[in-house]
N, C-alpha and C positions, 0 to 999 in steps of 0.2 A: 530445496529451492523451488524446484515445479509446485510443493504442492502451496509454497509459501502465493505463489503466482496467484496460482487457483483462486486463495482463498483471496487474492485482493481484488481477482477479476470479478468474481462473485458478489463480493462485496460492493464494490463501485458500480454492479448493474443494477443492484437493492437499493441502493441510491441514489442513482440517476433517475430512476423508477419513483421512488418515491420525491424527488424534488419536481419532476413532472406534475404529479398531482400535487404539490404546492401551485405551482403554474397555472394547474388549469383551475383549481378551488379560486385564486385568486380573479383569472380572467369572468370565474361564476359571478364574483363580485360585483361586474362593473354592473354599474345602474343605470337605467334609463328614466324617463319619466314615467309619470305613473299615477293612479287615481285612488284615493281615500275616502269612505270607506273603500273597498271592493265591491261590496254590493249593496244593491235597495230593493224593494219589495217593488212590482211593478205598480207603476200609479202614484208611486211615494209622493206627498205633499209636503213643500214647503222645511225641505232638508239641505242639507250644507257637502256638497264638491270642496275637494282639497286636489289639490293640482301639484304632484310634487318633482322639482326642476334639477337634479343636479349638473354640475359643470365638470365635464371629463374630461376638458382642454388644461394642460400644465400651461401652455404658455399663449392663453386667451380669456375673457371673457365672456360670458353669457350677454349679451345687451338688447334680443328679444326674443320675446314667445310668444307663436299664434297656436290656441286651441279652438279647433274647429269642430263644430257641438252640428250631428248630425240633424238633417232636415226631412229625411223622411221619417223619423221615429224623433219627434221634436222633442227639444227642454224647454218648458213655457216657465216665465216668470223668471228670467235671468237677472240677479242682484249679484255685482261684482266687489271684496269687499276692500277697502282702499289698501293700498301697499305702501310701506314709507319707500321712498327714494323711484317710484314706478308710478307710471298713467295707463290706465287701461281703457281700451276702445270696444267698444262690442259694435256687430255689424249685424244686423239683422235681413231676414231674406222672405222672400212671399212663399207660404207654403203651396205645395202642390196638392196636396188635401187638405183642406181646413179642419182643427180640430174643435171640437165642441164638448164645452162646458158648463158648468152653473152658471160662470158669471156670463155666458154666451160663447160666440164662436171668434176662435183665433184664428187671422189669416196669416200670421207674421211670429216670425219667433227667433230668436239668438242663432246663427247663423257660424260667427266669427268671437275670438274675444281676443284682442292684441295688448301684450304689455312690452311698455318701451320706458327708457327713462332712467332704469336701475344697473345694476350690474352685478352679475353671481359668478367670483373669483374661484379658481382654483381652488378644491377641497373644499367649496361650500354645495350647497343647495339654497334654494327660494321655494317658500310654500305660497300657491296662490289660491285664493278661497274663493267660491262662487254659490252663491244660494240660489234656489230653485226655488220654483212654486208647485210645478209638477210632472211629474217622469212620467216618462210613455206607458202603456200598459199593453203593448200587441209589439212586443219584442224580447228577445231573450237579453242582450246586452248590448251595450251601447259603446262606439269605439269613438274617441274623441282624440284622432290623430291632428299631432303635433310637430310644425317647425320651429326651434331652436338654431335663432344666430349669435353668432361669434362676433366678437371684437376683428376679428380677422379674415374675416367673410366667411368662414364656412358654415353652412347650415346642417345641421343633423337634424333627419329625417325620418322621425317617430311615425310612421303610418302604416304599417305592416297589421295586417289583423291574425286572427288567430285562427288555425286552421284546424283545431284539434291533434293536431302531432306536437314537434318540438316548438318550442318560443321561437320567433323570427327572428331575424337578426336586428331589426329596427322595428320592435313591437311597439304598436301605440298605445295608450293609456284605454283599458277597456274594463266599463262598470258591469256587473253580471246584476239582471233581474230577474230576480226572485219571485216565484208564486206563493204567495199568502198576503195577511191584512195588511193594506199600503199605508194606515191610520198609526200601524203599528211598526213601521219602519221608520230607523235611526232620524230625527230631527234634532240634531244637534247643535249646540251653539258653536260660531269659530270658535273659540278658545278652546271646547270638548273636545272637535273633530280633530283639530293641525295638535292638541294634545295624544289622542286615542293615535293618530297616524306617526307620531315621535318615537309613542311607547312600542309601535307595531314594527317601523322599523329597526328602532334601538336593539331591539331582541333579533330582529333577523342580523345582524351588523353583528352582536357581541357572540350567535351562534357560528356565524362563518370566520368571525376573527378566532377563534376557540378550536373548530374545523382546521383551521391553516395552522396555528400556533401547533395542534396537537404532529400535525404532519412535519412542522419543522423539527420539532424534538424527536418525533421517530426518526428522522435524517439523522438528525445529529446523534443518538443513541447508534445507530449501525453503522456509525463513520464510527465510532469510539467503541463499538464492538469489535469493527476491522482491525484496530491498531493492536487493540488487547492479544486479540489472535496473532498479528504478526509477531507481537514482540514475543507470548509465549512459547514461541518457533525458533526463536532468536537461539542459535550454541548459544549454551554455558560455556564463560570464558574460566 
């Protein structure tokens, strides 16, 4: 009988153990907003921002989104591009260095970009697309922290940057630039990019549900290894 114990003790701490990391794979899961591609080449012209929104509330709506596009390492030439069921505002601000270009010198650049109007239900996401004219070239990445309101008031607050250690808890959508030819960086059409960002996270979603799946079945495999062992313990009547 003791060792019948044993082996159940044993057994349900190999289990317990393992539906933990169902738990925490799962908590990996959750999604924040987030920026598409990941990165551009510094200097990039006249390339295409994917903005991607999901809604973590069960029992709310998404009903707006401000991304706010840094002004000391500006984005010149912000094109917003229309959303069904959404209006989008851009807010523009006076630079504190002007930048200078072919076409002359910029003193003002995209600042703000607000969408209001739509709604991202439970278990969706909303992809918002921004075209550029051209990215800074004297910074490593660009963090374009975001509020996220709820049908319900609450706001979630994407603005954490990146520290080099672990992820923040509320990290904001951050493009990494790249050194090499900026001529030769992604210019993609919307339909390329909010595609190329589908395929990008389709694969990360079908590897973490595959991750979890594999863990639920090892659970359940050593819950049905337990019983085997008890019952082969079991007198013969």
């Amino acid at each position: 009988m003791s060792a019948t114990r044993s082996t159940l003790r044993g057994a349900a701490t190999v289990t317990a153990g393992a539906a933990a990391l169902v738990l925490l794979a799962a908590g990996a899961a959750s999604a924040h907003v987030t920026v598409h591609p990941e990165s551009y080449a510094k200097g990039a012209t006249d390339g295409v921002l994917t903005f991607r929104v999901p809604n973590e509330e069960d029992n709310a709506a998404t009903t707006k989104v401000q991304v706010f596009l840094p002004t000391d390492h500006p984005v010149l030439g912000v094109l917003v591009h229309p959303q069904d069921g959404w209006t989008a505002k851009v807010t523009t601000a006076r630079l504190k260095t002007p930048v200078k270009t072919d076409d002359g010198t910029i003193t003002e650049a995209a600042s703000e970009i607000t969408f209001t109007g739509g709604k991202i239900t439970a278990g969706q996401y909303e992809d918002f697309t921004v075209a550029f004219g051209q990215l800074p070239d004297d910074a490593g990445q660009l963090a374009f922290k975001t509020l996220q309101t709820y049908s319900d008031g609450k706001t979630a607050r994407w603005i954490e940057e990146p520290t080099g250690g672990d992820e923040p808890e509320n990290p904001a959508p951050v493009l990494k630039l790249t050194a090499g030819d900026a001529s030769a960086a992604p210019a993609k059409s919307t339909a390329a990019t909010t595609q190329a960002a589908d395929s990008s996270d389709s694969s990360d979603s079908t590897a973490r549900g595959l991750g979890i799946a594999g863990l639920i079945t090892g659970v359940l495999g050593l819950a049905a290894a337990a019983f085997a062992i008890v019952r082969s313990r079991k007198p013969q009547s």
